[in-house]
N, C-alpha and C positions, 0 to 999 in steps of 0.2 A: 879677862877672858872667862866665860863662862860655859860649863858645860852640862846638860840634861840626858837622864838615864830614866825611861819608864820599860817597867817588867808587868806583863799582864798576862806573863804564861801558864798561869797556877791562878784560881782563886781569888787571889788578894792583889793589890796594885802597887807596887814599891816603885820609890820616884829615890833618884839621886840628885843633887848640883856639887860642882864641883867650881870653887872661884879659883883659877891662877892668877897670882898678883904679877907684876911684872917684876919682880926682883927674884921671882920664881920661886915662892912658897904658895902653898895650895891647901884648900880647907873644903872639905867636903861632906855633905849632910846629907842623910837621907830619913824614909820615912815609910812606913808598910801599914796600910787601910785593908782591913780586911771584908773587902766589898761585895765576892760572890756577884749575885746575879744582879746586886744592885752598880756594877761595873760601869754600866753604859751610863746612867742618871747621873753618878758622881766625879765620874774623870774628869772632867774639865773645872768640874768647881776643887777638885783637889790639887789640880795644875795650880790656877790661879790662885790657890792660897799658899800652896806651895815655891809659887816661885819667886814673891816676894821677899824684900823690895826690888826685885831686879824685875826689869822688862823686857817683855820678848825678843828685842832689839839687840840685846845684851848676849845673849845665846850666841857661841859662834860654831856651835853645832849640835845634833841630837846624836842619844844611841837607843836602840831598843833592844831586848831581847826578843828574837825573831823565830822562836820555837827550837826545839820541839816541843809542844804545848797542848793546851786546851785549847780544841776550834774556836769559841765566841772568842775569849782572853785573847788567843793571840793574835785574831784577828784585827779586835779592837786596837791593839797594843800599836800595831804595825800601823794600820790606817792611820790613825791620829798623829806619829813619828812621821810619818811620810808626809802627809798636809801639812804639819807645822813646819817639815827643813823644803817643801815646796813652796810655801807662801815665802819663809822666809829668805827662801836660797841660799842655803846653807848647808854642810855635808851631813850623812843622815849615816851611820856605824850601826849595821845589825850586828848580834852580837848569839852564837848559839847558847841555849838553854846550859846545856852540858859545859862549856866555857866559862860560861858565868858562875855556874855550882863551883868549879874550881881553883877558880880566880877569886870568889869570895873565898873558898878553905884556906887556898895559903897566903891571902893578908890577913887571915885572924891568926894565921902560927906564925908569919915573921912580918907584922904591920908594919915595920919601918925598910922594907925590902930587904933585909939583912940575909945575909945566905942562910937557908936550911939546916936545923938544929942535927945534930953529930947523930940523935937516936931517931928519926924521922925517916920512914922510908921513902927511900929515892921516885919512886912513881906511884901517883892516886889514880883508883880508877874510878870511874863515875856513871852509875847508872842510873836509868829512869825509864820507868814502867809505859808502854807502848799499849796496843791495842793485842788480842788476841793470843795472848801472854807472851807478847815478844818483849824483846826490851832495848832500849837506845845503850849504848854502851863507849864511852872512848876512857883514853888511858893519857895520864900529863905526867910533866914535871918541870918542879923549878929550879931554872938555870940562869945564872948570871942577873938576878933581878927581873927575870919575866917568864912567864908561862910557855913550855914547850907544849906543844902537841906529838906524843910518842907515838900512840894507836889514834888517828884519827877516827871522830864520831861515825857510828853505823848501827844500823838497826841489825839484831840478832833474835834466833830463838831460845828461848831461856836457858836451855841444854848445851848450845854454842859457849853464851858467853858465861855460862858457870866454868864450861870444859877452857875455856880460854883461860880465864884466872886462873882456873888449877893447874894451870902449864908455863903459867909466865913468868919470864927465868930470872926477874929478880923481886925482892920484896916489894908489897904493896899496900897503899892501904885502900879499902874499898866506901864510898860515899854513894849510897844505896836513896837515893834525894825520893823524897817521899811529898809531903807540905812544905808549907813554907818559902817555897824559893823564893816566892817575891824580896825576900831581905839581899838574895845576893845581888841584887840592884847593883848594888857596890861592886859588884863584879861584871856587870855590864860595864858601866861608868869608866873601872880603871884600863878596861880593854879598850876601850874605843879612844880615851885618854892617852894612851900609849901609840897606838895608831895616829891619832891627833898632831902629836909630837913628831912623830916618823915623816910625817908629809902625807899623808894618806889623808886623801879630799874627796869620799865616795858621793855618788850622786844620788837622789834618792830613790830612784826610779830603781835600785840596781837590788834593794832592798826588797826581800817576797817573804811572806809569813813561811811556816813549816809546820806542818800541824802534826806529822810524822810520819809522811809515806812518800811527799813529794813537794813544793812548793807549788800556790794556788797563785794566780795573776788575779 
């Protein structure tokens, strides 16, 4: 069983695969192009080298991250996840930007799902820079081997969600996500993976970009 993760909310293009073997060990690769405006020319020919040797066929479902993002990025990001689990009819995992920033942070502090180290505060919050100096903001933590959502994602004005931290009544740590996201690919991947596992079979149509004010059909 294989699984596909493309992030096109930043910048740069981060692809994941993920192989499940059937005795239930899993190996997962990923990879970050940093493509800018040449995004649209190269996505397909990075797919296809990327997703070798496996064939499309193989895929038994996609995930993307489905904003909050850059309009071109996440447009493309989403369009192209949504054709490929259409054509292939297969389930399609959008996954939020802010999800995946924190879901990639804590498989690099405990990569083997292992419970949360003794000096590690209990809840991360995650923010990323909006339009008109607002800012996206939600608050996680990890529990029993998976990502809670404590403050679910919302848009704030910078004065809110300062005064929010400064109030919140236990320790945190803050992930102020700037560049780079495309690497947390990997944090698309293990969210939709986890779902995957759960029984969740979304359909792709159910899937809309985010660009950060409201989702676009």
């Amino acid at each position: 069983m294989i699984g596909l993760a493309i992030h096109t909310s930043s910048p740069e293009l981060g692809l994941a695969l993920l192989e499940l073997a059937p005795e239930g060990t899993s190996a997962m690769k990923s990879q970050v192009w940093p493509l800018g405006r040449d995004l649209t020319a190269y996505l397909h020919t990075c797919l296809q080298t990327f997703m070798a040797p496996y064939a499309w066929s193989d895929l038994a479902y996609i995930a993307v991250a489905k904003g909050p993002g850059g309009f071109t990025g996440t447009r493309i990001g989403v369009v192209v996840a949504r054709t490929l689990a259409q054509q292939l009819t297969i389930p399609l995992f959008g996954v939020s930007s802010l999800d995946a920033i924190a879901q990639h942070h804590f498989s690099t502090l405990v990569p083997e799902a292992a419970p949360p180290r003794a000096d590690q505060p209990p809840h991360t919050a995650v923010a990323l820079r909006a339009q008109r100096g607002e800012m996206f903001g939600a608050v996680y933590q990890y529990q029993e081997s998976s990502l809670q959502v404590v403050q679910p994602e919302a848009l704030y004005a910078q004065t809110e969600w300062d005064s929010k931290l400064a109030t919140w009544p236990t320790q945190h740590h803050l992930i102020q996500a700037e560049g780079g996201q495309a690497a947390t690919v990997t944090g698309v991947l293990s969210l939709a993976q986890a779902r995957w596992l759960g029984g969740d079979r979304p359909d792709w149509q159910t899937v809309l970009p985010f660009y950060g004010q409201h989702p676009v059909r």
